[in-house]
Biotite code that builds the C-alpha atoms (Angstrom):
import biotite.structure as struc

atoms = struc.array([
    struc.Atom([78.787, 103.644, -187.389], chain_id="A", res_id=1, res_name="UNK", atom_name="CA", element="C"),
    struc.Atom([75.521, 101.406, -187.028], chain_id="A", res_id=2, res_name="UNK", atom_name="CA", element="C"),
    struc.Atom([75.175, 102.051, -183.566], chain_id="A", res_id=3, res_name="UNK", atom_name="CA", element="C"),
    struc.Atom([75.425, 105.575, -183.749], chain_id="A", res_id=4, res_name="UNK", atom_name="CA", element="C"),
    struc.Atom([72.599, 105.763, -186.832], chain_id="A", res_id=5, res_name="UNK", atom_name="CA", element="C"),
    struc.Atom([70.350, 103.572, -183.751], chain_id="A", res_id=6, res_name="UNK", atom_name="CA", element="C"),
    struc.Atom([70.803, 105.446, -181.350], chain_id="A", res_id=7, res_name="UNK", atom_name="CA", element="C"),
    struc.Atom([70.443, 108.497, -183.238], chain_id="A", res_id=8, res_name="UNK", atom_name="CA", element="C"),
    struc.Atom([67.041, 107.017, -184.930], chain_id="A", res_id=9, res_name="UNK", atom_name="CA", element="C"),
    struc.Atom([65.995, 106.118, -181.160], chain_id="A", res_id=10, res_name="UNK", atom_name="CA", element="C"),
    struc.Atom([66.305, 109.513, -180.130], chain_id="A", res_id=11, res_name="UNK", atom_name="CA", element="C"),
    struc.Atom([64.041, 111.099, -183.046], chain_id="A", res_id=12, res_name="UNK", atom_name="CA", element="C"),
    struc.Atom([61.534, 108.646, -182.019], chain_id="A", res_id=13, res_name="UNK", atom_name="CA", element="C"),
    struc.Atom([61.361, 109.421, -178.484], chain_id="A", res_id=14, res_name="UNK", atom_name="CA", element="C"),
    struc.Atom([61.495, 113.153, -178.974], chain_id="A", res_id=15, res_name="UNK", atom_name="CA", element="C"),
    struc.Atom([58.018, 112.723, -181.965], chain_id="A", res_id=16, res_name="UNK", atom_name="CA", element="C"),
    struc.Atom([56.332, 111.389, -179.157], chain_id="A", res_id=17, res_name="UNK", atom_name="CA", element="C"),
    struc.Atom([57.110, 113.695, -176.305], chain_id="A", res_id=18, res_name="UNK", atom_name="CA", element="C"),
    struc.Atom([53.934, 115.574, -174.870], chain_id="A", res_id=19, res_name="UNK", atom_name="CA", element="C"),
    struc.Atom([55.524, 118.921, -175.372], chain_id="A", res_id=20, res_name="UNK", atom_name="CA", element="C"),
    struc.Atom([55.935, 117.637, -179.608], chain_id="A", res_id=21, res_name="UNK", atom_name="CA", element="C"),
    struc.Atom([52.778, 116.495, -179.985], chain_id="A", res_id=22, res_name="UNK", atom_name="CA", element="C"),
    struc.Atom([51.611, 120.327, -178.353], chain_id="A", res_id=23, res_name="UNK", atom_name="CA", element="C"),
    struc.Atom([53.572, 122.039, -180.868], chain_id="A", res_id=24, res_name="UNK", atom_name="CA", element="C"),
    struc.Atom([51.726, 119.672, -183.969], chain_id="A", res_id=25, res_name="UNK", atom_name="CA", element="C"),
    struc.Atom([48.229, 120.812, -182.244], chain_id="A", res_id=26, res_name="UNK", atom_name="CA", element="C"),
    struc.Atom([47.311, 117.732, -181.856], chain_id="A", res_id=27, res_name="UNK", atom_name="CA", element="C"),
    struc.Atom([47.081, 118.255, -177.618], chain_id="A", res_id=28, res_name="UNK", atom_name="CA", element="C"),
    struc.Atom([45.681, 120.932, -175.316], chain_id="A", res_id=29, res_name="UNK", atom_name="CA", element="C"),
    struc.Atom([46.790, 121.517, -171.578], chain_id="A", res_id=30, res_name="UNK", atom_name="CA", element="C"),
    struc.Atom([44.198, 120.448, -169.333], chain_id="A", res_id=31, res_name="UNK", atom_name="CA", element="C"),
    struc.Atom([43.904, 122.411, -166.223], chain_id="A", res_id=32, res_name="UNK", atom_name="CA", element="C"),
    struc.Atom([42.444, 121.414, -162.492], chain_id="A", res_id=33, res_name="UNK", atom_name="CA", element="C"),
    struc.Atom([42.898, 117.646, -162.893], chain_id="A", res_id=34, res_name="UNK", atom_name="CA", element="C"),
    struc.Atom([46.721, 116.517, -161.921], chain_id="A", res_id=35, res_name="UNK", atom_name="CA", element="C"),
    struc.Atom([47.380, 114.201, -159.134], chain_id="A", res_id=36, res_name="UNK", atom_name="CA", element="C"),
    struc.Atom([50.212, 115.895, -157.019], chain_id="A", res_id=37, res_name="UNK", atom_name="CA", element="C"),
    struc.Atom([53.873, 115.687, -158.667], chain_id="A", res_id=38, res_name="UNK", atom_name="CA", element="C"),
    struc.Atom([52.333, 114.686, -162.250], chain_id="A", res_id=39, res_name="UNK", atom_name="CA", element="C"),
    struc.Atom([51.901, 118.473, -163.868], chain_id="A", res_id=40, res_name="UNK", atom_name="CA", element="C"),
    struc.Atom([53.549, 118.440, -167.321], chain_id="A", res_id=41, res_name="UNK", atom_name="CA", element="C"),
    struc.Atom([55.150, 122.237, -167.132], chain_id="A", res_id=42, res_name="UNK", atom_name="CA", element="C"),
    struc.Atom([55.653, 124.995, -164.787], chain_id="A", res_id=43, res_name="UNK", atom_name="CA", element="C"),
    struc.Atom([52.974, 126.631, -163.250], chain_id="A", res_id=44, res_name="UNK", atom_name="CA", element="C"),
    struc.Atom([52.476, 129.870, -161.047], chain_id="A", res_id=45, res_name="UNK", atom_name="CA", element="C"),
    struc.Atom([53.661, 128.319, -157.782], chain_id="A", res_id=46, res_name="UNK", atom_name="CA", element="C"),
    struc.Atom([55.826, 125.314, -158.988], chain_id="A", res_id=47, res_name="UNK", atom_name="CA", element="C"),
    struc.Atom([59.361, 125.766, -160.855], chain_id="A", res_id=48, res_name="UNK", atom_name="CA", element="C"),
    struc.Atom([59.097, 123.135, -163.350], chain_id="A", res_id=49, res_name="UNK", atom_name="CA", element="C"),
    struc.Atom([57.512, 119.541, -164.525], chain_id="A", res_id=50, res_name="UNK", atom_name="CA", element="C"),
    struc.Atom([56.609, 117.193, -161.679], chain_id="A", res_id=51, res_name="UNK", atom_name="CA", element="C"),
    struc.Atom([56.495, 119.863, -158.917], chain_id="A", res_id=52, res_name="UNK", atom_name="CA", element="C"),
    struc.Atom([52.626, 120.545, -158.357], chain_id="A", res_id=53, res_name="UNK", atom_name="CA", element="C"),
    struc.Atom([51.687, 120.406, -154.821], chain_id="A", res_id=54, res_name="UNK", atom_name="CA", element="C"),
    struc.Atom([48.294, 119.015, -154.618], chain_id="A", res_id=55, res_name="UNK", atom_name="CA", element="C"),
    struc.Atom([45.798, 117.251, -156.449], chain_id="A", res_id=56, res_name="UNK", atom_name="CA", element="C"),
    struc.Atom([43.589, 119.213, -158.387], chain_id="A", res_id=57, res_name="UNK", atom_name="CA", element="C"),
    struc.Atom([45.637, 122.209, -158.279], chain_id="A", res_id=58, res_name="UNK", atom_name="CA", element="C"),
    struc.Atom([44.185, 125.007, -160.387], chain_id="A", res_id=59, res_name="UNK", atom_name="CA", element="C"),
    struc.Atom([47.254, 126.037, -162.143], chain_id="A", res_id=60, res_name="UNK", atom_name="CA", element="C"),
    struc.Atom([49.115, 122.897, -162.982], chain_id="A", res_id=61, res_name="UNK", atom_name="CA", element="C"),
    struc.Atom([48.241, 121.378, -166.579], chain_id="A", res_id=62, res_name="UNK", atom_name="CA", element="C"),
    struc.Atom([48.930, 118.053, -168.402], chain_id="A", res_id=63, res_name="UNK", atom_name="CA", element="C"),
    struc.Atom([48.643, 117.808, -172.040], chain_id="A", res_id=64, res_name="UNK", atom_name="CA", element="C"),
    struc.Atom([45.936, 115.568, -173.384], chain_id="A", res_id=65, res_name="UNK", atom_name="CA", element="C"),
    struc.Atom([44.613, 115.018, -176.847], chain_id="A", res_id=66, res_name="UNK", atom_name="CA", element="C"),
    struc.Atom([42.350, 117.607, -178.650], chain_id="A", res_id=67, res_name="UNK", atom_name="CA", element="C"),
    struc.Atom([38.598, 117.302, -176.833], chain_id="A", res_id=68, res_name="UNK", atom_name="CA", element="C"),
    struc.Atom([39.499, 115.497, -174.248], chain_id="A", res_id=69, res_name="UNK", atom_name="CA", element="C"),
    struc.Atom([39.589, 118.514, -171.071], chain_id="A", res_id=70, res_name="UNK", atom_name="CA", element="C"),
    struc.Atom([36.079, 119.282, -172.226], chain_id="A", res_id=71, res_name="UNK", atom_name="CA", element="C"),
    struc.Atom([35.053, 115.674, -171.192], chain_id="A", res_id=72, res_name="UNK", atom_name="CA", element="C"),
    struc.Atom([36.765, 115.374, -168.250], chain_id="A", res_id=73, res_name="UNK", atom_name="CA", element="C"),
    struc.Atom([34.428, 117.084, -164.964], chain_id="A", res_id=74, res_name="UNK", atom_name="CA", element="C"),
    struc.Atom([36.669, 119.203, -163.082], chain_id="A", res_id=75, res_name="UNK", atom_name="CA", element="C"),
    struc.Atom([38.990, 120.208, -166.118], chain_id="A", res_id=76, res_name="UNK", atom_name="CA", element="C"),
    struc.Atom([39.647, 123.543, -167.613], chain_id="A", res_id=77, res_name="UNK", atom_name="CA", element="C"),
    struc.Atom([41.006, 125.001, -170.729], chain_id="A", res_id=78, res_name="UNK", atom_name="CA", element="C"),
    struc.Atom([42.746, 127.438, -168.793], chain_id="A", res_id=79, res_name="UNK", atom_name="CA", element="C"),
    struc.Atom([44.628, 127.911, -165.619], chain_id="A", res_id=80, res_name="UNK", atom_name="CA", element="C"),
    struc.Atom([42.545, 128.412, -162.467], chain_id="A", res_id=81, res_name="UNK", atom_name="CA", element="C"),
    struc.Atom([43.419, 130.596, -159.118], chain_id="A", res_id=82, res_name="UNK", atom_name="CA", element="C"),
])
């Protein structure tokens, strides 16, 4: 019965700190324009799913970063490029 409280506990954790979590708490935006190849965080309009972006830099493929940070980084967009 300990065990299964663990690894029940251990899979709480993990999901609170999941980039897609910390989204829905507002406390990230997706970043646009500034994933290395393979890295992108969620679908986009030419890959199926995470980890599927084609190039670096592509326009449409986002990773989540914390509130303020896009507007810092040069390249980066709030929203999804062409």
């Amino acid at each position: 019965m300990k065990t299964t409280t663990l690894m029940i506990a251990a899979a709480v954790a993990a999901a609170a700190t999941s980039p897609l979590t910390a989204q829905a708490q507002n406390n990230t935006e997706k970043c646009y324009g500034v994933v290395k190849a393979g890295k992108n965080d969620c679908q986009t309009a030419t890959s199926s799913c995470s980890g599927t972006s084609k190039k670096d830099a592509q326009k449409d493929a986002w990773i989540a970063v914390p509130k303020g940070t896009c507007e810092k980084i040069v390249g980066a967009s709030l929203t999804a490029g062409k």
